[in-house]
C-alpha atoms as an extended CHARMM CRD file, in Angstrom:
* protein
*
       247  EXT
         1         1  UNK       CA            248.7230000000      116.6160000000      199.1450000000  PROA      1               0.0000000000
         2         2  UNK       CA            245.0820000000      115.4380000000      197.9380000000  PROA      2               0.0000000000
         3         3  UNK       CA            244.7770000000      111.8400000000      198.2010000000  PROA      3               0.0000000000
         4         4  UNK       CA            242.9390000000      110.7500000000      195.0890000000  PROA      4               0.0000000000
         5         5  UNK       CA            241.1080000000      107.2200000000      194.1510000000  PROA      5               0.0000000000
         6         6  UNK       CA            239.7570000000      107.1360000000      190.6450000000  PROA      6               0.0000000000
         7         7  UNK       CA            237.6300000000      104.4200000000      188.6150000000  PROA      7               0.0000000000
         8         8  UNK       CA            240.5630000000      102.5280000000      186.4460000000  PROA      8               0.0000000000
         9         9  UNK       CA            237.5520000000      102.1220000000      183.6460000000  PROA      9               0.0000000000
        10        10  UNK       CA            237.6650000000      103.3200000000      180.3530000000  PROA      10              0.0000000000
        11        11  UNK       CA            235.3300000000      105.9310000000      181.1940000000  PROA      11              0.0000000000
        12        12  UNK       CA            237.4350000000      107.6330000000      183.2190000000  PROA      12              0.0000000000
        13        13  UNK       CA            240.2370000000      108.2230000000      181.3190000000  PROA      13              0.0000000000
        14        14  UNK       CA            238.9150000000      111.9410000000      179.8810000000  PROA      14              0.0000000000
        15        15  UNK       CA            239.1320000000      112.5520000000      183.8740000000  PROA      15              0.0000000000
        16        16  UNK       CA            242.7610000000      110.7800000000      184.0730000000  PROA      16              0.0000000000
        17        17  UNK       CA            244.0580000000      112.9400000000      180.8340000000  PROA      17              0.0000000000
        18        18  UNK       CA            242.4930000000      115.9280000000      182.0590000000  PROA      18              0.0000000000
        19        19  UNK       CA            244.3030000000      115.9050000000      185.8400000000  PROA      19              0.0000000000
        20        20  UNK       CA            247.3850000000      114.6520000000      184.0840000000  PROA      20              0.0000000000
        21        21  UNK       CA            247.2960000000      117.6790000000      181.9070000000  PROA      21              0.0000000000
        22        22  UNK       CA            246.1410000000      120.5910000000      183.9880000000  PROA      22              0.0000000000
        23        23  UNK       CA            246.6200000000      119.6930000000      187.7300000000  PROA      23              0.0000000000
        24        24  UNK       CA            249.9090000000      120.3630000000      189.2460000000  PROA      24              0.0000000000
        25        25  UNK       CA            251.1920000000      116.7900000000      189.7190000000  PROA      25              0.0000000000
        26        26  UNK       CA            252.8060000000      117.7020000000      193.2930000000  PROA      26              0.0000000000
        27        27  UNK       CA            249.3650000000      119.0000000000      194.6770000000  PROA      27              0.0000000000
        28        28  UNK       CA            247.6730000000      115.0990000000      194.3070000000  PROA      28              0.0000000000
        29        29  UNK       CA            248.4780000000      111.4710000000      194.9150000000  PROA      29              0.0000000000
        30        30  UNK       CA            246.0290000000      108.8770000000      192.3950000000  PROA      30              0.0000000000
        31        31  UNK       CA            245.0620000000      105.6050000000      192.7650000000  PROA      31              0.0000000000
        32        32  UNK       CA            243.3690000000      103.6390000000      190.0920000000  PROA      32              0.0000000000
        33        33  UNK       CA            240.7670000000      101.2540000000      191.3800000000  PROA      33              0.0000000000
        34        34  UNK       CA            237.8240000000       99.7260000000      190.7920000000  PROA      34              0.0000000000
        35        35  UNK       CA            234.1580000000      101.5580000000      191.9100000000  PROA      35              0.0000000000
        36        36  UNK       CA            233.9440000000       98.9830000000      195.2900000000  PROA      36              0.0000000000
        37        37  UNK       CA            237.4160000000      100.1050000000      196.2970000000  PROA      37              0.0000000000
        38        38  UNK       CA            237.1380000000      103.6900000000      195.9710000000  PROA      38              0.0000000000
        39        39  UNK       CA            234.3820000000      103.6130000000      197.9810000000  PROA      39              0.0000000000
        40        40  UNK       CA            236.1030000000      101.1300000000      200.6140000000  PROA      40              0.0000000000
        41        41  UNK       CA            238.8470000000      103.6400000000      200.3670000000  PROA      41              0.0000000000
        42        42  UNK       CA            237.0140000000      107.1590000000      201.0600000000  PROA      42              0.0000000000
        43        43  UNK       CA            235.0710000000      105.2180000000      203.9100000000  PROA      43              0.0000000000
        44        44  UNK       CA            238.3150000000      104.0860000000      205.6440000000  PROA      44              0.0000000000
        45        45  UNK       CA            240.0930000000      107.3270000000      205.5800000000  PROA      45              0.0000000000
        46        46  UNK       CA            242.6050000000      105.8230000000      202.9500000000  PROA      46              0.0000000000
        47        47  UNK       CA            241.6380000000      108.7170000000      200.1660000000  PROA      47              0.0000000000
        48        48  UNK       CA            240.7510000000      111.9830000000      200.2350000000  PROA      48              0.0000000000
        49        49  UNK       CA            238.6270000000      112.5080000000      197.2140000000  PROA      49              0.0000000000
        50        50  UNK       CA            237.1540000000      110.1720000000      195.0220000000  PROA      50              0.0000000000
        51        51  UNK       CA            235.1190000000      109.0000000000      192.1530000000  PROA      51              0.0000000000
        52        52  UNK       CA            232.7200000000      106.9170000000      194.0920000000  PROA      52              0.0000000000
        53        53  UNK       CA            229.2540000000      104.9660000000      193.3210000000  PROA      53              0.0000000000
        54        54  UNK       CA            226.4530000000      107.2850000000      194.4190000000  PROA      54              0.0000000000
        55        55  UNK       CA            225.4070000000      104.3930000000      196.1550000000  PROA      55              0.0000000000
        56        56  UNK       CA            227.3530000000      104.5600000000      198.5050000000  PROA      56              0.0000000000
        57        57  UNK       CA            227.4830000000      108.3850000000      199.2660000000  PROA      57              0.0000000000
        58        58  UNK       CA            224.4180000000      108.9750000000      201.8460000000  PROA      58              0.0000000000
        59        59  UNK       CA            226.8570000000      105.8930000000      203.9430000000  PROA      59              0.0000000000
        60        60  UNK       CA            229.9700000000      108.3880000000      204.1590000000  PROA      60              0.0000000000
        61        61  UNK       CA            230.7260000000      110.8500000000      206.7430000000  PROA      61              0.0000000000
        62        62  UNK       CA            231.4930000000      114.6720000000      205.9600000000  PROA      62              0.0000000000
        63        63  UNK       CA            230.7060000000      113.7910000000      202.3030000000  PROA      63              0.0000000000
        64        64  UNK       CA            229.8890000000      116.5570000000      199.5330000000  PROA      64              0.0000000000
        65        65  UNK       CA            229.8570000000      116.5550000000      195.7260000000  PROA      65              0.0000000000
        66        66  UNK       CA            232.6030000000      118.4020000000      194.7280000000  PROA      66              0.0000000000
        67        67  UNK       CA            232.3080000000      118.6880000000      190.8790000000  PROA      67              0.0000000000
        68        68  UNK       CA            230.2770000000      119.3980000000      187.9630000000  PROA      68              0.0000000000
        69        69  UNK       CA            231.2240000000      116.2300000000      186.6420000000  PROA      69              0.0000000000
        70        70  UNK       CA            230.5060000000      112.2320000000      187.0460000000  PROA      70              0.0000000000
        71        71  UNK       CA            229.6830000000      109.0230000000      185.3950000000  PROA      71              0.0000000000
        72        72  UNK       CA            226.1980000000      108.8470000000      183.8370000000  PROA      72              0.0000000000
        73        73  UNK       CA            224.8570000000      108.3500000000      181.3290000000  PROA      73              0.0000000000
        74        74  UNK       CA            220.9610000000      109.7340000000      179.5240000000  PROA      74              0.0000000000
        75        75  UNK       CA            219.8070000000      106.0500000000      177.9330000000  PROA      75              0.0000000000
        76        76  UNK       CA            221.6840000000      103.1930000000      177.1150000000  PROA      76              0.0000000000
        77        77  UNK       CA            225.2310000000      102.7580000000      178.3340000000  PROA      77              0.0000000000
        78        78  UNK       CA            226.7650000000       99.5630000000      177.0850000000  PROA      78              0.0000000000
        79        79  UNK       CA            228.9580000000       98.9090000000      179.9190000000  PROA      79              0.0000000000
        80        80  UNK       CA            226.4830000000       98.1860000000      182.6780000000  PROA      80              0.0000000000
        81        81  UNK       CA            224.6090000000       95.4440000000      181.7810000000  PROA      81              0.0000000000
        82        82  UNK       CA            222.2460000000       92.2750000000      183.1720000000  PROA      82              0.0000000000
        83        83  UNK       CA            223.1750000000       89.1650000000      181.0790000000  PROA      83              0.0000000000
        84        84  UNK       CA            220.7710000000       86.0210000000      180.8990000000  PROA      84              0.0000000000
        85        85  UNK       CA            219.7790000000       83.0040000000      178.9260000000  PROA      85              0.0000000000
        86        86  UNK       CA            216.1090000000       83.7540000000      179.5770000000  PROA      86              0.0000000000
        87        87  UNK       CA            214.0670000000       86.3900000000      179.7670000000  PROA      87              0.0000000000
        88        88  UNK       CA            213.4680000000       88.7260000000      182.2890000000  PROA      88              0.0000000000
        89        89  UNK       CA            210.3070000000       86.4760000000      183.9120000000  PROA      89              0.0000000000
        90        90  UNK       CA            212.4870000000       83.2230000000      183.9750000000  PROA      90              0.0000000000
        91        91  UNK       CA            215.5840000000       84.7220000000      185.8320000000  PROA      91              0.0000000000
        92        92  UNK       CA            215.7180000000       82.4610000000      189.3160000000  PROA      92              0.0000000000
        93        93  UNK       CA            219.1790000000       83.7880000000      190.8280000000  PROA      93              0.0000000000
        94        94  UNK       CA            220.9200000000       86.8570000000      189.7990000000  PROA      94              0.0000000000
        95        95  UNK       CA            224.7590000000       87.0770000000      190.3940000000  PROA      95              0.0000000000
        96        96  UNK       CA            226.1460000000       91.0630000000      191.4130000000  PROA      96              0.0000000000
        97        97  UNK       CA            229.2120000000       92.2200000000      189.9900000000  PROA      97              0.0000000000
        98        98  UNK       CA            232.0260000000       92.1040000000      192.7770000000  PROA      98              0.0000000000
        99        99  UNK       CA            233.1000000000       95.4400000000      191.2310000000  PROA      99              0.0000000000
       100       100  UNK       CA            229.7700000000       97.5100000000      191.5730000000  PROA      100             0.0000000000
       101       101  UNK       CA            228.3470000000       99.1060000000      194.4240000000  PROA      101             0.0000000000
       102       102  UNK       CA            225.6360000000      101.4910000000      192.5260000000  PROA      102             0.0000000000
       103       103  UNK       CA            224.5530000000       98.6830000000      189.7450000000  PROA      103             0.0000000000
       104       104  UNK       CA            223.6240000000       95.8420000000      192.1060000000  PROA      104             0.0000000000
       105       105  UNK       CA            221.5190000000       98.7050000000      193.8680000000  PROA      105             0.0000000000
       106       106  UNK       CA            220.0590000000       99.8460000000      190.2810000000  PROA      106             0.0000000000
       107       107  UNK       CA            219.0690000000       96.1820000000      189.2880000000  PROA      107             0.0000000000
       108       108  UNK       CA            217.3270000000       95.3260000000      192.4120000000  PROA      108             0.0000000000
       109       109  UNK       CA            215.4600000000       98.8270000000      192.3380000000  PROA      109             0.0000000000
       110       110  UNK       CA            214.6300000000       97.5640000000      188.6250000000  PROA      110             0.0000000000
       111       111  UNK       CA            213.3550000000       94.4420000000      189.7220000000  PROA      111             0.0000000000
       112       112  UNK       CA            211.3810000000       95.4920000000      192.4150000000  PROA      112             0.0000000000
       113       113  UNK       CA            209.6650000000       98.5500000000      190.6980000000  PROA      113             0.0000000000
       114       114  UNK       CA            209.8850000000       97.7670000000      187.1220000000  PROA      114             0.0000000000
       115       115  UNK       CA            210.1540000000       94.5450000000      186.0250000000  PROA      115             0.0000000000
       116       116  UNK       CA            208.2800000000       93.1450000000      188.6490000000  PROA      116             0.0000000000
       117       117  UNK       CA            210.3180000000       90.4460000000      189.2520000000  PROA      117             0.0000000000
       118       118  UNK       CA            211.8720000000       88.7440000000      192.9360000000  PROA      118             0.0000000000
       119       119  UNK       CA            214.9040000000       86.9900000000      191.9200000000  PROA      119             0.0000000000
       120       120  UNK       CA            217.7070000000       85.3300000000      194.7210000000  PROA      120             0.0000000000
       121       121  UNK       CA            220.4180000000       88.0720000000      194.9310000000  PROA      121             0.0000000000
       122       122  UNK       CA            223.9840000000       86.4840000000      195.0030000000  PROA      122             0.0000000000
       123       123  UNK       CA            227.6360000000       88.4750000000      195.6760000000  PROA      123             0.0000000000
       124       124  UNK       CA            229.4660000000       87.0900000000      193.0550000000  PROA      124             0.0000000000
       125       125  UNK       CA            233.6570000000       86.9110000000      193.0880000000  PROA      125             0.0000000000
       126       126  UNK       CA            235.9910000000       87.1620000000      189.9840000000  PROA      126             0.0000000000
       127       127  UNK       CA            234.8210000000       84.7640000000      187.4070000000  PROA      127             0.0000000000
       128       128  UNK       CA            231.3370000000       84.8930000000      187.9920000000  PROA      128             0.0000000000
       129       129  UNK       CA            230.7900000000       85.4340000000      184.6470000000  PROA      129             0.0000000000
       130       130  UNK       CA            230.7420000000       81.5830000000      183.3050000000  PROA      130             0.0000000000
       131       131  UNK       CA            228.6010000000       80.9690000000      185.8060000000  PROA      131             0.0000000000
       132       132  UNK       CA            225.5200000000       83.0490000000      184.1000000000  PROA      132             0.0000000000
       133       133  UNK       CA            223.3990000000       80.4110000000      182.1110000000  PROA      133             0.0000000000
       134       134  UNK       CA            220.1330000000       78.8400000000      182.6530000000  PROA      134             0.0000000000
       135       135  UNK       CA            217.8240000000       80.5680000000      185.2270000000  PROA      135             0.0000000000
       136       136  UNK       CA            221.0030000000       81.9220000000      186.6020000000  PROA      136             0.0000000000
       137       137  UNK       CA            221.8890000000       85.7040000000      185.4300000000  PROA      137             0.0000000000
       138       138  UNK       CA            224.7130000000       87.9330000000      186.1470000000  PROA      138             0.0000000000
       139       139  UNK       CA            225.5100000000       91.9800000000      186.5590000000  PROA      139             0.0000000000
       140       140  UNK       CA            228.7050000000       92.5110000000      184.7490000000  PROA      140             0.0000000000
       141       141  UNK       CA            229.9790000000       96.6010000000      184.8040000000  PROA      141             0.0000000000
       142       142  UNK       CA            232.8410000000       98.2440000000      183.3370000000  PROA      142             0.0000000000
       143       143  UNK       CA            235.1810000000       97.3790000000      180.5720000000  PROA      143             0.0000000000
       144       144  UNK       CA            234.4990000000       93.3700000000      180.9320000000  PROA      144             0.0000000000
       145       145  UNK       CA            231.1500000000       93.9360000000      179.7870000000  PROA      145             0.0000000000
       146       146  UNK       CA            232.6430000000       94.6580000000      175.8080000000  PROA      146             0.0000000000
       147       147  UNK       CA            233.9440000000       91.2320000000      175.0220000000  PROA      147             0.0000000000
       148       148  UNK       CA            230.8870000000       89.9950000000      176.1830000000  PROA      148             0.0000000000
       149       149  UNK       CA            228.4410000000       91.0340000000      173.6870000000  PROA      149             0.0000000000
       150       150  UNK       CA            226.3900000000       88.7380000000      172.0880000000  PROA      150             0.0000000000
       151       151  UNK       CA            227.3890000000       86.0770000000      174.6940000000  PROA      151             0.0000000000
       152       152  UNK       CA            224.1110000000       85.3090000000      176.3780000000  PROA      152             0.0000000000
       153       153  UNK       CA            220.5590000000       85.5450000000      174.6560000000  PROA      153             0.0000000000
       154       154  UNK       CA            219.3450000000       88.4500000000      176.5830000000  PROA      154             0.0000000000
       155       155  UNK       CA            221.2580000000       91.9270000000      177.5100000000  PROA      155             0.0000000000
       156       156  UNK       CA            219.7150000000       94.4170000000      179.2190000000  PROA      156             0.0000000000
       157       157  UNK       CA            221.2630000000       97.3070000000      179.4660000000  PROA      157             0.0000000000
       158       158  UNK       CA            221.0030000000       98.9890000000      183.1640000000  PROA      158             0.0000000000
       159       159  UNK       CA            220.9720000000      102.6430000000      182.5960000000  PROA      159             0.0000000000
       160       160  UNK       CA            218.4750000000      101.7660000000      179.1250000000  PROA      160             0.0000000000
       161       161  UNK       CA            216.0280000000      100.3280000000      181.6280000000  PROA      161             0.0000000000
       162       162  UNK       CA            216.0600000000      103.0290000000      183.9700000000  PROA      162             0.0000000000
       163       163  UNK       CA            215.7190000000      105.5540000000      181.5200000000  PROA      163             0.0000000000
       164       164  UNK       CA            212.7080000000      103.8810000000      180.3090000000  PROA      164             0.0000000000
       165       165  UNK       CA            211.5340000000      103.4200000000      184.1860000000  PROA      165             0.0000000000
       166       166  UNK       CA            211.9350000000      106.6130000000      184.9680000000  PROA      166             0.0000000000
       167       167  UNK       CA            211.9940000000      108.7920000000      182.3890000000  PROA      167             0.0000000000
       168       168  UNK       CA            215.1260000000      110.2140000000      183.9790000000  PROA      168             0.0000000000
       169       169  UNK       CA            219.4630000000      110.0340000000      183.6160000000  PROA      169             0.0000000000
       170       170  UNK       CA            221.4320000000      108.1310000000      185.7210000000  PROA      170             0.0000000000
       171       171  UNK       CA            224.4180000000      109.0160000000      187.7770000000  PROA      171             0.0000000000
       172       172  UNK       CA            226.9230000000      105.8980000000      188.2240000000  PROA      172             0.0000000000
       173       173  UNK       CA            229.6930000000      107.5290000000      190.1360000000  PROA      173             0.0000000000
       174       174  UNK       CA            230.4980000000      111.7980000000      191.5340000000  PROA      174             0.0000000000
       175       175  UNK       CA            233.7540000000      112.8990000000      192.0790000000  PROA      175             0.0000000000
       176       176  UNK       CA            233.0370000000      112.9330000000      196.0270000000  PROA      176             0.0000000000
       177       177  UNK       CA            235.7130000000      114.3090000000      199.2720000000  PROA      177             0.0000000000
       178       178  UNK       CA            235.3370000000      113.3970000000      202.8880000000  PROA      178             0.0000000000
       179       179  UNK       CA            237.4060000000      115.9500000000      203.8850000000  PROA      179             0.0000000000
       180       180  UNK       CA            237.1830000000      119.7850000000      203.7620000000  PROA      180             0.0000000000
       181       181  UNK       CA            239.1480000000      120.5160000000      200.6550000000  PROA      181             0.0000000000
       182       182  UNK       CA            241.0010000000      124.4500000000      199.6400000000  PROA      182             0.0000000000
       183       183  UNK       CA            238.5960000000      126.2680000000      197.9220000000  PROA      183             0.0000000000
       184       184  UNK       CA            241.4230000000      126.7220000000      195.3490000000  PROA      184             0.0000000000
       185       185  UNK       CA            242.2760000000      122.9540000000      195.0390000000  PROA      185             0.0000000000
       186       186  UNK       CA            238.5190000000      122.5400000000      194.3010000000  PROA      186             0.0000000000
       187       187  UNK       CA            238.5390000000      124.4920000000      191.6290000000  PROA      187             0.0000000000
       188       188  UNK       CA            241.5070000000      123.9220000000      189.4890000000  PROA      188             0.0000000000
       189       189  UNK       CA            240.4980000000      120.1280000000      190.0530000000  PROA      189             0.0000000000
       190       190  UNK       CA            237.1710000000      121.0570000000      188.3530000000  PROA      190             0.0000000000
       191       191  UNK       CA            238.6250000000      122.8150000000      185.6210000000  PROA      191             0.0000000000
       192       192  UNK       CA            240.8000000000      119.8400000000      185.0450000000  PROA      192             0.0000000000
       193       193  UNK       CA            238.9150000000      117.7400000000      184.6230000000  PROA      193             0.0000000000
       194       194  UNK       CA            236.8670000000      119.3710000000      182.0740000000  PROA      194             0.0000000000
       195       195  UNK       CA            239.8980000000      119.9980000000      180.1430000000  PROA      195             0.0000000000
       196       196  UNK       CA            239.9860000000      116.3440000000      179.9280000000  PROA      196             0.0000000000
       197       197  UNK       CA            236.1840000000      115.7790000000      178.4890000000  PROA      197             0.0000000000
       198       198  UNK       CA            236.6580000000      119.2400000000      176.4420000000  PROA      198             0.0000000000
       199       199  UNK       CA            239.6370000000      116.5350000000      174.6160000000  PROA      199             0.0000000000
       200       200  UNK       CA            237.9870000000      113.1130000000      174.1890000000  PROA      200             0.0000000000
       201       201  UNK       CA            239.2240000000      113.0440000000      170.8230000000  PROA      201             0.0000000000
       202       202  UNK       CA            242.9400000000      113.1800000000      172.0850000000  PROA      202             0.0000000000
       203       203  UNK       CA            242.0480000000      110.2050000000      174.6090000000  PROA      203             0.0000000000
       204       204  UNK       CA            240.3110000000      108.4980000000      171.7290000000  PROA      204             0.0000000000
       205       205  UNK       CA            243.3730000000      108.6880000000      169.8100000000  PROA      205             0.0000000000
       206       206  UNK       CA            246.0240000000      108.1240000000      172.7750000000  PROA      206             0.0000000000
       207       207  UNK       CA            243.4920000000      104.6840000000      173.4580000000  PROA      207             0.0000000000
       208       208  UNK       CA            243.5160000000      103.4820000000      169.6470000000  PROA      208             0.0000000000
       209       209  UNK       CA            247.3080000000      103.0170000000      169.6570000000  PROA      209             0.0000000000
       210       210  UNK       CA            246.6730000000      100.1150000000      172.3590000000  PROA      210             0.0000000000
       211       211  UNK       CA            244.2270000000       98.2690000000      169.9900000000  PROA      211             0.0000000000
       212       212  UNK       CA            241.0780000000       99.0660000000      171.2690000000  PROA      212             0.0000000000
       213       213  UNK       CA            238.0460000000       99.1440000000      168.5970000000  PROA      213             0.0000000000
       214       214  UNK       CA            237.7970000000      102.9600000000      167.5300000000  PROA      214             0.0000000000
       215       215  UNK       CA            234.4560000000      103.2020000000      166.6790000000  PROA      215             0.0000000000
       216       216  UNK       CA            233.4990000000      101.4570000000      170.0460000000  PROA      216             0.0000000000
       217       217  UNK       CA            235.6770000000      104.0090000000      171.9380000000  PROA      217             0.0000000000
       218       218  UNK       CA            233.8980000000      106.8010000000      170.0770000000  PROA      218             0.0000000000
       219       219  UNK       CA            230.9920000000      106.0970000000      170.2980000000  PROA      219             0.0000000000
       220       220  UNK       CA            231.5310000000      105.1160000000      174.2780000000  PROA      220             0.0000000000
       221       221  UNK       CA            233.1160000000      108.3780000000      175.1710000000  PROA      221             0.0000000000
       222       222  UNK       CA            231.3320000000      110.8260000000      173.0830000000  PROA      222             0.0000000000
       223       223  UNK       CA            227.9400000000      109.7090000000      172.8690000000  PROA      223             0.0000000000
       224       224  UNK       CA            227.1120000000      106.2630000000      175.6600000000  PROA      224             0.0000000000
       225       225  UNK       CA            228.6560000000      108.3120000000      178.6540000000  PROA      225             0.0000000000
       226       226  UNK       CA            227.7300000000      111.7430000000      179.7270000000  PROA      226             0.0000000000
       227       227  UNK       CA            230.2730000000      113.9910000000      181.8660000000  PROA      227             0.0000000000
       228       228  UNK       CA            227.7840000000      116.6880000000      182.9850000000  PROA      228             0.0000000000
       229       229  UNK       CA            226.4620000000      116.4540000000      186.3130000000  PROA      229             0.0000000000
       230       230  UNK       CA            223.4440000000      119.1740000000      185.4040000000  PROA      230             0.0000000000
       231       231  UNK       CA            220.1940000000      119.1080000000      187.3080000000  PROA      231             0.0000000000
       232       232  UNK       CA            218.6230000000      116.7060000000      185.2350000000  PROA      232             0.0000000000
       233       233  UNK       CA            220.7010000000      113.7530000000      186.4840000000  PROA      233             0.0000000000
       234       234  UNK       CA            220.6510000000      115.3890000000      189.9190000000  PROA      234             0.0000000000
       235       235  UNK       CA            217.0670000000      114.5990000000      189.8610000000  PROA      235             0.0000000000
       236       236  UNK       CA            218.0940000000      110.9320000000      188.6940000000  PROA      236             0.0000000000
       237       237  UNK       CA            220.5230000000      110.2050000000      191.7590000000  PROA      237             0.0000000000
       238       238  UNK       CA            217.8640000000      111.3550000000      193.8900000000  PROA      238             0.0000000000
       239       239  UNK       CA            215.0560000000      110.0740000000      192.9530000000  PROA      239             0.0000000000
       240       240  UNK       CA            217.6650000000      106.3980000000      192.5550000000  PROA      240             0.0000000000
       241       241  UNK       CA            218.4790000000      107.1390000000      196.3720000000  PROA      241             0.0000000000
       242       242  UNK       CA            214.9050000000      107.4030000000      197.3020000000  PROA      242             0.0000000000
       243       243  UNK       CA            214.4120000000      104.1150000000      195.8110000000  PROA      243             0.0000000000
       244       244  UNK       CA            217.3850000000      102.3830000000      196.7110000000  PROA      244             0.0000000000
       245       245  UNK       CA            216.4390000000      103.0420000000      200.2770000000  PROA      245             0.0000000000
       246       246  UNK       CA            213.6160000000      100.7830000000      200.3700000000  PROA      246             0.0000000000
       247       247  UNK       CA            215.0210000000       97.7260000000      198.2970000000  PROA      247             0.0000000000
C-alpha cells in the first residue's frame, strides 16, 4: 500500500475527488496535511508519495516528479499572498507563514531580486496574522488567506509578482515519491488525478453545499489555479530553484 500525504487546501480537492473516484481505495493510505507537513513527512520516511512544496524537493533523497500535475498557478493566485499596512519600501519585519515551505522561499527571492527590498525575516506560529500592522507584514497561504481580503492596505499577491518578475508560471507544490513506485501504480495515480481536474465542476458543486462563496470557488479552481505541470512552469520551478539557492 502507497502511503499518501496530500495538501488539505481547497486546491487540492480536484486531486482528492479524482483518487477518491478512480484509484482503487485498497492500493493507497491518505493523509491530509498542510504543505510543511507533507514535506516533514516524505523527508522522515512517514509517506510514500506526496504533494510537496518544490521548495523543498532538491532537500529529499531518491526524489522524482511523478505526475503531470501540481499546484501553480500562470499570474495571480489569490491564496498566496504578502499582507501590509505600508508599502512595499516601508515593510521593516516580515512574518512567514508556519504553513509554507515554497512561499517564504518565493517572497525572499522577491525581495532580494525584485523589489529590492532587505526586510527582518521572522517564522511566525498560528495566529501570526493579528500581528501584521505597522512596518510589520505577514505571508499568509492557503485557504486563510480568503477571509482576509481587504484586511490590510496592501496585498500583494505572490505568484502576481513573480509572474511580473519573471515573465514565467509558478509551481507551488508536485505530486513527488521518495520511493521507487510500480510503474502501474504510477500511472493509474496519474490518470486519477486528472479525472479529478477533468470534473472541477462536480467539486465546485460538492464544495457549494458547505457554504463556500461559488463564484470564489469558480473562479479559484477553474481559472486562479492551474493543474498542468507543462514545460512552461517547468521552466518556472527551475529557474525559482536557481534563485532560491542563493537567498
Amino acid at each position: 500500500m502507497v502511503r499518501i500525504s496530500a495538501v488539505s487546501y481547497l486546491n487540492t480537492k480536484p486531486f482528492i475527488y479524482g483518487l477518491a473516484h478512480f484509484l482503487d481505495k485498497r492500493s493507497y493510505s491518505l493523509e491530509l496535511d498542510i504543505p510543511s507537513v507533507c514535506a516533514d513527512k516524505l523527508a522522515a520516511g512517514r509517506a510514500d508519495l506526496g504533494l510537496v512544496p518544490v521548495a523543498v524537493i532538491p532537500a529529499l533523497d531518491r526524489s522524482r516528479i511523478v505526475s503531470d500535475y501540481c499546484i501553480g498557478a500562470d499570474g495571480a493566485v489569490g491564496s498566496v499572498m504578502l499582507y501590509s499596512d505600508t508599502p512595499l519600501a516601508g515593510i521593516e519585519r516580515v512574518l512567514l507563514d508556519y504553513q509554507s515551505r515554497t512561499s517564504v522561499l518565493l517572497v525572499q527571492v522577491l525581495a532580494k531580486y525584485y523589489w529590492n527590498i532587505h526586510p527582518q525575516w521572522a517564522p511566525a506560529a498560528a495566529g501570526f496574522e493579528d500581528q501584521i500592522s505597522g512596518t510589520t507584514a505577514g505571508v499568509v497561504i492557503g485557504d486563510r488567506t480568503f477571509a482576509l481580503a481587504g484586511k490590510y492596505a496592501f496585498a500583494y499577491d505572490l505568484s502576481e509578482e513573480w509572474k511580473r518578475f519573471s515573465g514565467l508560471p509558478f509551481v507551488f507544490a508536485c505530486w513527488v515519491a521518495v520511493k521507487e513506485l510500480e510503474e502501474g501504480f504510477v500511472r493509474v495515480f496519474n490518470h486519477a488525478l486528472g479525472q479529478g481536474i477533468a470534473r472541477r465542476e462536480q467539486v465546485i458543486e460538492e464544495l457549494e453545499k458547505s457554504g463556500l462563496t461559488p463564484g470564489l470557488l469558480r473562479d479559484y479552481l477553474l481559472n486562479k489555479v492551474s493543474y498542468e505541470l507543462d514545460e512552461y512552469k517547468k521552466a518556472g520551478m527551475k529557474r525559482f530553484l536557481e534563485l532560491a539557492a542563493a537567498v
